[in-house]
C-alpha positions as CSV (number, residue, x, y, z in Angstrom):
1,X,0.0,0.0,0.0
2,X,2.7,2.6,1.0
3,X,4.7,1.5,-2.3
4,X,1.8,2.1,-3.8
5,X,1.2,5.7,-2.9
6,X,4.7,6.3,-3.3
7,X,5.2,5.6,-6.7
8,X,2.0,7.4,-7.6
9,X,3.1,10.7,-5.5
10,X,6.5,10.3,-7.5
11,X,4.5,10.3,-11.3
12,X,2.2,13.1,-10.3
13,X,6.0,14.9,-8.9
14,X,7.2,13.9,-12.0
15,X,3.9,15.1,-14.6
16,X,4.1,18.2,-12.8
17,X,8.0,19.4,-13.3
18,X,7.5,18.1,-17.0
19,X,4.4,20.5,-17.7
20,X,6.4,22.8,-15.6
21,X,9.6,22.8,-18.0
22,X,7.1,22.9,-20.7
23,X,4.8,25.9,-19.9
24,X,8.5,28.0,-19.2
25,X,9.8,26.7,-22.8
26,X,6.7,28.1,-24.6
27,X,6.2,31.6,-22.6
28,X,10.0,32.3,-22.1
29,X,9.7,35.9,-23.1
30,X,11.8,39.3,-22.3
31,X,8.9,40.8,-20.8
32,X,8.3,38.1,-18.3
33,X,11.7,38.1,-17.7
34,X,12.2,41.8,-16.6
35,X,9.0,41.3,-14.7
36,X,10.9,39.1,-12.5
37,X,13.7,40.5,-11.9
38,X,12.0,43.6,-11.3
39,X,9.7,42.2,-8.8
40,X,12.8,40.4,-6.9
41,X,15.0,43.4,-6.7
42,X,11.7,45.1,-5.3
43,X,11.1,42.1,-2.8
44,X,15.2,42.0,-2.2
45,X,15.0,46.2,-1.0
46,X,12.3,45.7,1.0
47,X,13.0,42.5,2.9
48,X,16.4,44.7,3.5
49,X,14.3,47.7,4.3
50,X,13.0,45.6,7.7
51,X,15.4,43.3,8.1
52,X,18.2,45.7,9.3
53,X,16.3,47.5,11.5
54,X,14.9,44.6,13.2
55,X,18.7,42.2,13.3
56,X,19.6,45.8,15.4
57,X,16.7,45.7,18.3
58,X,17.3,41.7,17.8
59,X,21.1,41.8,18.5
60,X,20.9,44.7,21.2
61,X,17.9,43.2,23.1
62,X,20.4,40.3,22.8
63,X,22.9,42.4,24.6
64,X,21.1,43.5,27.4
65,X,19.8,40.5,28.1
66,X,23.1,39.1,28.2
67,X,24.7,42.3,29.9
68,X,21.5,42.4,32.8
69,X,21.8,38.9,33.2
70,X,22.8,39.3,36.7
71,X,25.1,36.0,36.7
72,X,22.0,33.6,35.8
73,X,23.6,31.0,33.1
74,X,20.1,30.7,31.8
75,X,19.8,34.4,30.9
76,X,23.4,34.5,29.7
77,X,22.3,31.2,27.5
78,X,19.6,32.5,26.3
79,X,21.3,35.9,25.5
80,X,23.8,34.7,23.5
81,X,21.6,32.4,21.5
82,X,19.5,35.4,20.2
83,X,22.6,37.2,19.6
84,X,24.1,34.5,17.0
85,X,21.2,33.2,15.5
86,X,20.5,36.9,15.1
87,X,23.9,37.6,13.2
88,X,23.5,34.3,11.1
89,X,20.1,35.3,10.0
90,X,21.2,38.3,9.1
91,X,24.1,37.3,7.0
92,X,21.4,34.9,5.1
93,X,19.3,37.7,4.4
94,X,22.9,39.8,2.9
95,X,23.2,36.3,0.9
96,X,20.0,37.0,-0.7
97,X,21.9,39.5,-3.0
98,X,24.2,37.3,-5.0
99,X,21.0,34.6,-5.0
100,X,19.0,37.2,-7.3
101,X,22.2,38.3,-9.4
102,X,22.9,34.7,-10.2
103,X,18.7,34.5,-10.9
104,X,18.8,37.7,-12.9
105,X,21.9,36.3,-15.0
106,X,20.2,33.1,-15.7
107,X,17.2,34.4,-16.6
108,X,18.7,37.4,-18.6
């Protein structure tokens, strides 16, 4: 039964890339090409518009919590969990940069 349902959700996976690869071949034109790279430099600027703003409050709240942690190894934990998985989020949302130049150079 489960090999079954497998196999079928692999075909439908399968139909659905194909008649993806296909609809792209027959409306691959300039227009819908500068349509989206136009709408991810737009998404790119604003997702950078909030992000920086709120990695700042994320990484000083980080800070203080850290800094006012009054010798409690669970504050200090916590503290300096916010502040890395503040800067690595940050740093994925600089990579999102090169991630649309390579998409704008494949698509243009």
């Amino acid at each position: 039964m489960k090999k079954k349902f497998l196999i079928i959700i692999i075909l439908v996976i399968n139909i659905l890339s194909i008649c993806t690869v296909v609809h792209a071949g027959l409306f691959s034109g300039d227009d819908l090409t500068t349509k989206i790279s136009n709408g991810l430099s737009k998404i790119q600027e604003w997702i950078m518009k909030i992000a920086t703003p709120a990695a700042a409050v994320a990484l000083g709240a980080g800070l203080l919590m850290k800094k006012f942690s009054f010798g409690d190894e669970e504050r200090i934990a916590v503290g300096k969990k916010l502040i890395r998985s503040t800067l690595f989020s940050y740093a994925f949302i600089l990579l999102t940069d090169p991630v649309i130049d390579a998409l704008n150079t494949l698509f243009g």
